[in-house]
C-alpha positions, 0 to 999 in steps of 0.5 A: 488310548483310554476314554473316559466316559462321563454320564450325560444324563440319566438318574443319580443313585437316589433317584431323585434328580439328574441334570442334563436329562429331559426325564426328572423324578419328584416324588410322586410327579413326572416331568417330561419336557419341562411338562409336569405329569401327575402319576395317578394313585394305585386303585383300590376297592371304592366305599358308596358313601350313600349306600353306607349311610342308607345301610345305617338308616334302614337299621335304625329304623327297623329298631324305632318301628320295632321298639314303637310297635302298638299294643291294639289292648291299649286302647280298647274302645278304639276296637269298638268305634260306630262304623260312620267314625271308621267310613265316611259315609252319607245316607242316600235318600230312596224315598220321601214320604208325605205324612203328618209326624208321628206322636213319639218322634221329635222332628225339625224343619227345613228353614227354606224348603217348602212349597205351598199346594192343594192337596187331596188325601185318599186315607184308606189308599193312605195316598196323597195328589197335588191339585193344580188351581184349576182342577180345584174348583169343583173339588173345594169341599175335599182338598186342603190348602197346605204348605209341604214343608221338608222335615226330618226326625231325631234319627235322621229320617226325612219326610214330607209334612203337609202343615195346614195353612190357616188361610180361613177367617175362622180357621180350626184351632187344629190347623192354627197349632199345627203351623206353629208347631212347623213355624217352631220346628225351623228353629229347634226339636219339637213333638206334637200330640193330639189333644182334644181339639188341637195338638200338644206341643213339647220341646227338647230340652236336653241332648239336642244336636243340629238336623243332618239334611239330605245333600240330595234336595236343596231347593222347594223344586228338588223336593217336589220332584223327588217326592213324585219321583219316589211315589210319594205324590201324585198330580191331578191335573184333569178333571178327567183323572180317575180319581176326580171322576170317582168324586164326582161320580162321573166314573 
């Protein structure tokens, strides 16, 4: 007896489909169970989209920096440029001297910056002293009623002018110009000559630029004790200082 087999299940000759199966092929996709399986893709060498884009920027810019590259002979005044326009930089003050200004310097003074005392000057020492109120007294014939008044010269060189104050009914026409001379100074760049009883008084009329003051001295009070501080005052506080005792030859 012959039997004849049939296929029950399995593939046709295409591939494609076969019905009765549990396995069916479509294309790329596997179905198993009635479950579709999505066959993975063959894996190849993988591009970092990134990595090439980076590649293409750092190319361009090594082009850009080589086709903008600065000839330093473009601009030769740049080569020469002052040292405070390269550096930031502030003069720090290391003294401050009490003096009277000089002939052929023009100066300013400071609006608020001043302190009104009684001073002695020794000329040969070339030294100055503060004289507190109560030591004045047996001193009046040599001291000087004075106001200290922060000052500074065309080249940014500060110092201590002791400006007179005319107090008396009469004062001395020396002391009279002296202190409109100061008074004027606060406002702009002034010079003052001796005369023949007073002093000359010249404004700068040309180039003028503001007074650079010091950071360091903001108040009458850091003033003065800068100034003691650098030797350029000292204070007679006694009538037993040395030098109130040579002036009254007690010594």
């Amino acid at each position: 007896m012959n039997n004849k087999i049939v296929p029950q299940s399995g593939e046709d000759n295409a591939g494609r489909l076969c019905e009765g199966g549990e396995t069916r092929h479509h294309g790329g996709e596997e179905q198993i169970g009635g479950t579709e399986q999505t066959v993975p893709p063959a894996e190849g060498p993988s591009v970092d989209e990134n990595e090439s884009s980076s590649g293409k920027d750092h190319t361009q810019n090594t082009e850009e920096v080589t086709q903008k590259k600065r000839d330093i002979f473009d601009d030769l005044a740049a080569l020469g440029r002052p040292i405070d326009e390269i550096v930031a930089s502030e003069k720090l003050l290391t003294s401050l001297l009490v003096r009277k200004p000089k002939r052929d310097e023009w100066v300013r003074v400071h609006p608020t910056i001043s302190a009104r005392v009684y001073i002695y000057e020794a000329r040969e020492e070339n030294a100055h002293y503060i004289v507190l109120p109560e030591v004045v007294e047996p001193l009046r014939d040599v001291v000087r009623y004075v106001q200290l008044s922060l000052a500074t010269n065309y080249s940014g060189g500060h110092f201590v002018w002791p400006v007179p104050v005319p107090t008396e009914r009469r004062p001395h026409r020396a002391h009279v110009t002296a202190f409109a001379a100061a008074e004027r100074a606060a406002r702009e760049w002034i010079r003052i000559s001796w005369g023949k009883d007073d002093y000359d008084l010249y404004r700068r009329s040309s180039a003028q630029v503001d007074p650079v003051w010091s950071t360091e001295i903001s108040t009458p009070s850091e003033m003065m004790r800068f100034v003691a501080k650098t030797g350029g005052i000292e204070i007679i506080d006694t009538l037993d200082h040395p030098v109130v005792r040579a002036l009254l030859g007690t010594d």
